[in-house]
C-alpha positions in Angstrom: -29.5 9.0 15.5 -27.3 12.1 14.5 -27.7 13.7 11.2 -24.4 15.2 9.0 -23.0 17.7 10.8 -24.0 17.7 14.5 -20.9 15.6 15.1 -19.3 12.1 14.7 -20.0 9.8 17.2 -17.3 8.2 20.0 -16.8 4.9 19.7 -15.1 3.0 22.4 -14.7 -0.6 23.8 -17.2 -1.0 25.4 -19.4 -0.7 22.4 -18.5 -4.6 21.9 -22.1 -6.1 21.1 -23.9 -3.5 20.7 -26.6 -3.4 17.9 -26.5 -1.2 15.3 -22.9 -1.3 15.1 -20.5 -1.3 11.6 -17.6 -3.6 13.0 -14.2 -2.6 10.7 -12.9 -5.5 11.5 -9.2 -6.4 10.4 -8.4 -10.3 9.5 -5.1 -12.4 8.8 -3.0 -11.4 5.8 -1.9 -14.8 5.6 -1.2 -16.6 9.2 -4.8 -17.3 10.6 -3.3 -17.2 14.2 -3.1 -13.6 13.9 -6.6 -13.0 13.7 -7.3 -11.3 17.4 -9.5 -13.1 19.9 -11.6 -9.8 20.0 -11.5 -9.8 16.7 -12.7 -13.5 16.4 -15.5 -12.3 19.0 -17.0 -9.9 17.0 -17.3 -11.9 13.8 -19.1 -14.6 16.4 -21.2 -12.1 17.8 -22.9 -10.1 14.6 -25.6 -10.2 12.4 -24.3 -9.8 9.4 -20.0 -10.2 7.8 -20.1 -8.0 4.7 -16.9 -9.3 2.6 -14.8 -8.4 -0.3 -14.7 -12.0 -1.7 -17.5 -14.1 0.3 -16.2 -17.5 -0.8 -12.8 -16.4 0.5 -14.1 -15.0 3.8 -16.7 -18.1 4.3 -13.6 -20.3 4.5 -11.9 -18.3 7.7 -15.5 -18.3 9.4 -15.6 -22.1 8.9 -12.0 -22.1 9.9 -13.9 -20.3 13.6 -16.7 -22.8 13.0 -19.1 -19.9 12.7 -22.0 -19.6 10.0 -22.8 -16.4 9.3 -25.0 -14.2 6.9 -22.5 -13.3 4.0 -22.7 -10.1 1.8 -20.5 -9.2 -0.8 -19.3 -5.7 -1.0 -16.8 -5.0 -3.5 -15.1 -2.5 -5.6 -17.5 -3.1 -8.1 -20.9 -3.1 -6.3 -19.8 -1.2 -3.0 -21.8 2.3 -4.0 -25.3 0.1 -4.5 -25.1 -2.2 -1.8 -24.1 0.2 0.7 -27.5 1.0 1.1 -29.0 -2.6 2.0 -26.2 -2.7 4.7 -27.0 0.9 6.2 -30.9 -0.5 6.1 -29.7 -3.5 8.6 -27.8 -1.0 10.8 -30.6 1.4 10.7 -33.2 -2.0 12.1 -30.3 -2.5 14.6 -28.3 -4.8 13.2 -24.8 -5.2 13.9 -22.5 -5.8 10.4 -18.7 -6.6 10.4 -16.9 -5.6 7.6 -13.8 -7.4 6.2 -11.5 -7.6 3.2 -9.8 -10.6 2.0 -7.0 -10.2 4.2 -5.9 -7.1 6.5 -7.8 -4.0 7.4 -10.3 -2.7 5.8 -10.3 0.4 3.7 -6.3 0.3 3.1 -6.2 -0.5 -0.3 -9.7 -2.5 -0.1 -13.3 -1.3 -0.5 -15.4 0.3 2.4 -14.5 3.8 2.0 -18.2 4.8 0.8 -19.8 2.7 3.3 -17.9 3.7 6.0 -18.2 7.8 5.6 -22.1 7.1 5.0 -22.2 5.3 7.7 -20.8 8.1 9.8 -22.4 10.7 8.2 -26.0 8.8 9.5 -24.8 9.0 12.4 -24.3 5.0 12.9 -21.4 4.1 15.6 -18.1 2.7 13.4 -15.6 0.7 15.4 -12.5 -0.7 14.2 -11.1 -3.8 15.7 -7.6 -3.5 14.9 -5.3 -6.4 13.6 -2.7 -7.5 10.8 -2.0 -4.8 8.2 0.4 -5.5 5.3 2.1 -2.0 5.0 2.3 -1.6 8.8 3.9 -5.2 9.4 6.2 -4.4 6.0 8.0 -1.4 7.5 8.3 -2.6 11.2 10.6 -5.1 9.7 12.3 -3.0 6.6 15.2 -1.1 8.4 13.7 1.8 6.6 12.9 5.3 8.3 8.9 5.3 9.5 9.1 8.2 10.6 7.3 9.5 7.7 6.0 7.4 5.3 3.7 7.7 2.4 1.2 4.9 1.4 0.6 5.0 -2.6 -1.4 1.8 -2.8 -1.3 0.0 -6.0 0.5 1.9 -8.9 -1.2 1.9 -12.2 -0.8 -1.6 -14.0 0.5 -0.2 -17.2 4.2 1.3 -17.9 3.2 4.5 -19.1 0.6 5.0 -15.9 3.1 3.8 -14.0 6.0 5.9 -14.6 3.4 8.7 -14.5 2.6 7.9 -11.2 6.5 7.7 -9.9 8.0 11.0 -11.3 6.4 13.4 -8.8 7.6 11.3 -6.3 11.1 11.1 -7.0 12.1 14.5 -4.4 9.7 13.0 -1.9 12.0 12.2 1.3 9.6 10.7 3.1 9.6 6.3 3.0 7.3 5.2 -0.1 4.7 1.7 0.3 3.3 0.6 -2.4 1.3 -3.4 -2.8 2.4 -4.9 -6.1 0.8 -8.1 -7.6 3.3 -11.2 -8.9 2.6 -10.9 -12.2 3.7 -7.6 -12.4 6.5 -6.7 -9.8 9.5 -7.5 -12.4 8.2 -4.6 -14.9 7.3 -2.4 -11.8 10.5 -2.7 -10.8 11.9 -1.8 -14.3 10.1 1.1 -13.6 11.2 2.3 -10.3 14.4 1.7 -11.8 13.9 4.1 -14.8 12.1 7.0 -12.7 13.8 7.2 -9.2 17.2 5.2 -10.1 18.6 2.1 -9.4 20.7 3.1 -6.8 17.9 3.9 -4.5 17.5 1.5 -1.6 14.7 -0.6 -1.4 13.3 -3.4 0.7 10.6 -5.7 -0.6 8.3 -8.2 1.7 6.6 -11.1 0.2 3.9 -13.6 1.3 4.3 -11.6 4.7 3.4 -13.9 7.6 3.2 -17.0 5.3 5.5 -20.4 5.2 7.7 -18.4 2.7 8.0 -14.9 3.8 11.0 -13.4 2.0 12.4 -10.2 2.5 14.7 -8.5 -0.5 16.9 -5.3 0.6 19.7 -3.3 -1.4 19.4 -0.9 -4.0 16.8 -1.2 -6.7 19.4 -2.7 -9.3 20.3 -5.6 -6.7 17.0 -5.8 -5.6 15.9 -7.0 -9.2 18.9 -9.1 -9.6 17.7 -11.1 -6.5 14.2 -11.2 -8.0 15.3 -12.7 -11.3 17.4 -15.0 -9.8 14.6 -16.5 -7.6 12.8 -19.4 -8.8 9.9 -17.6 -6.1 10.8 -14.1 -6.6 7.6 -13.5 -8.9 5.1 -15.6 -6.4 3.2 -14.1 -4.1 1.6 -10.5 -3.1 4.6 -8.0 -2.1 4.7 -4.4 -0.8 7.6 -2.5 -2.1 9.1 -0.5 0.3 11.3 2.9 -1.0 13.9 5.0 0.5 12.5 8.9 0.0 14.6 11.5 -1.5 17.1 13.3 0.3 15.2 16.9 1.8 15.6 19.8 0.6 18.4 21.5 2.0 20.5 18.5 3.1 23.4 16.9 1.5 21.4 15.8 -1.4 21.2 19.6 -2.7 25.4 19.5 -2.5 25.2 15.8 -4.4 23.0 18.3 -7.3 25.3 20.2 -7.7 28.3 17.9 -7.9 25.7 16.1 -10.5 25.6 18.8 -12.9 29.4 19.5 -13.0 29.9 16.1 -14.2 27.5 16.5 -16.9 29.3 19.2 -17.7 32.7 17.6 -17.7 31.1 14.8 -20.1 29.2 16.5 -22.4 32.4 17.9 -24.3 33.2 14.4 -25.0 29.6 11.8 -25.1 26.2 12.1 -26.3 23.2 13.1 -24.2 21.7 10.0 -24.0 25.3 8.2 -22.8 26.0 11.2 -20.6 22.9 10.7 -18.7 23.5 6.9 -18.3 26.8 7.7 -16.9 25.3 10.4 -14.5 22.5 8.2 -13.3 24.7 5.3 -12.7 27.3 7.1 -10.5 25.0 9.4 -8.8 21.7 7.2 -8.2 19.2 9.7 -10.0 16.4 9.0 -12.6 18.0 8.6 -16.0 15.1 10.4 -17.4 15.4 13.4 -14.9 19.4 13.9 -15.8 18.5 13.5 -19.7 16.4 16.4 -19.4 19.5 18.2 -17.3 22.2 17.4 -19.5 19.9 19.0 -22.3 19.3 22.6 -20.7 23.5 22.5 -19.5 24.1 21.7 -23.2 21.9 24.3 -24.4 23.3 26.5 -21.9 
């Protein structure tokens, strides 16, 4: 076995049943038909499944008609039972590792057991499959050229606005997962900090019976939502339209942004000055407030 630093192993197909071997193995976000015969084949063929939720996982593996030796590795116990599960690698035992739906790691536990595993020198080998952001954007009409993956944003308002303002004048696409229960006040949110004019496209219950997709700006985007009996069921990932670059025609729009402030401060308050601003231009309300109060001190 290698120790940290002479190098990270290659891991290649033909690695399939070896022993020894941490198996990253992706599984169905929500149709089980997209779970990869390879895939299915490995899970077959181990020693050990460690899973996020083992109840949940048990139920695809009797859905293969497999039984195999469950281990539960979550957020909450990944860092301490990392080591049992490098112990059966280290005896030559093969382990896949699987969240409840998806690939691994993306937004999921494994990170710790994954770089330790490397750094012992263990052969990791992902079995590629479904991925929620990646099946989101193929289908958004959004540019992928660049995108950036935020996960989760903070559950709270105040966390969550936090989290959005530096990414306002970020051009490239922005993917976030958002739960039911709290996509309405995330979007209230999105709304606030990066405008409701910015385009959007949100994907629920990808892959499922009632996969929805909701596209428009963020202000008709949350119309749609509220006007859904089903717009606040099911796990979503929020797709954004980035900023215009730096340099481009959004550095012109600035500019024409501050000239109406101008024109309307003789005659409004701030606070209505900046409504009017963010409503005609698409910027954060909070971000022209600011604006209109250094041009008025000016």
């Amino acid at each position: 076995m290698k120790s940290e630093g002479e190098g990270s192993v290659s891991v290649t197909g033909n690695k399939d049943g070896a022993a020894g071997v941490l198996y990253i193995v992706a599984t169905p976000i929500g149709n089980l038909d997209d779970l990869s015969p390879r895939a299915a084949a490995i899970l077959a063929r181990v020693d050990v499944v460690a899973a996020e939720d083992t109840r949940h996982s048990g139920r695809l593996l009797q859905h293969l008609g497999l039984q195999k030796r469950l281990v539960a590795l979550h957020d909450h116990n990944e860092r301490d039972r990392a080591g049992s599960i490098l112990d059966e690698l280290a005896r030559g035992r093969s382990v896949a590792l699987i969240s409840d739906a998806g690939t691994p790691l993306i937004s999921d536990p494994g990170y710790v057991l994954v770089r330790e595993a490397r750094n012992r020198g263990f052969t990791v080998s992902p079995i590629p499959g479904p991925c929620a952001l990646v099946a989101a954007l193929s289908a958004a009409g959004l540019p992928t050229d660049r995108f950036l993956f935020v996960g989760f944003l903070p559950a709270k308002r105040t966390g969550r606005r936090a989290a959005l303002e530096p990414l306002r004048k970020e051009s490239a696409t922005l993917v976030f997962y958002e739960s039911p229960h709290r996509i309405l006040d995330a979007m209230g949110d999105i709304s606030a900090v990066l405008g409701e004019s910015r385009e959007i496209v949100l994907g629920r219950e990808l892959t499922k019976t009632f996969e929805t997709f909701y596209s428009g700006t963020v202000a008709e985007v949350l119309g749609a939502l509220e006007a859904d009996p089903h717009g606040t069921k099911g796990e979503f990932v929020v797709m954004i339209r980035g900023a215009d670059p730096v340099g481009s025609e959004g550095d012109e729009s600035a500019l024409d942004t501050d000239l109406l402030i101008k024109l309307l401060l003789p005659e409004l308050p701030v606070k209505k000055v900046a409504k009017l601003a963010a409503e005609l231009s698409g910027r954060s309300k909070n971000e022209l407030y600011q604006r209109a109060l250094e041009l008025k001190q000016d």
